[in-house]
N, C-alpha and C positions, 0 to 999 in steps of 0.2 A: 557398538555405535549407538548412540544416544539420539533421542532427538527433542528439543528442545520447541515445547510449545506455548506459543504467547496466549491471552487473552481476547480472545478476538473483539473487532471495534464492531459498535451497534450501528447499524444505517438505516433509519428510516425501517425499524423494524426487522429488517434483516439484517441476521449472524454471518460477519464474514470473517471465513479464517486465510490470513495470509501465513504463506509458507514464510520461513524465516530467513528467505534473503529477502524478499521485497517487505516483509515486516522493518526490517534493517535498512532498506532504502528509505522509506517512508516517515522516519522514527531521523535519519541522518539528514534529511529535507527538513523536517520541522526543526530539528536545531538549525539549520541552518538559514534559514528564514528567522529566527529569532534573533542569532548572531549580527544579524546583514542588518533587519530592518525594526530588530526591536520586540517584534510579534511574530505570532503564527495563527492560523485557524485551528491546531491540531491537528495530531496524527488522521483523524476520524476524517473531518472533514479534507484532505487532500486527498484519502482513498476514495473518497463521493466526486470528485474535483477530477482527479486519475479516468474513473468508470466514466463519467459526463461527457469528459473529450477526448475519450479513447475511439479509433477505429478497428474498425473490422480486420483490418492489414495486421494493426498491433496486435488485437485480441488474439488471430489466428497466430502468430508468430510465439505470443507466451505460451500458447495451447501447444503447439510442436516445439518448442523449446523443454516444456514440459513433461509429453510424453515419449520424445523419439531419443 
């Protein structure tokens, strides 16, 4: 089994590595905001956009999605 890893996007000085499903969500969002309206802010900046107005609800739920 292989695992396939991206380059992680820079934020504001922090290295974040997204696992390679939400890499793939993130990456399928910016095409599709290109498609729809022409543009995107990039990958980078929706993962800043994603963290900004994320809750506590969501966060715990990736976090047990994650480990259980």
């Amino acid at each position: 089994m292989s695992v396939e890893l991206k380059l992680p996007p820079e934020v504001e000085g922090l290295t974040v590595i997204l696992p390679p499903h939400l890499a793939e969500i993130f990456e399928r969002a910016d095409h599709e905001l290109r498609e729809i309206y022409g543009q995107s802010p990039g990958v980078a900046a929706l993962v800043r956009m994603w963290l900004g107005y994320s809750s506590t609800t969501r966060i715990r739920r990736e976090f047990e999605k994650a480990v259980l």
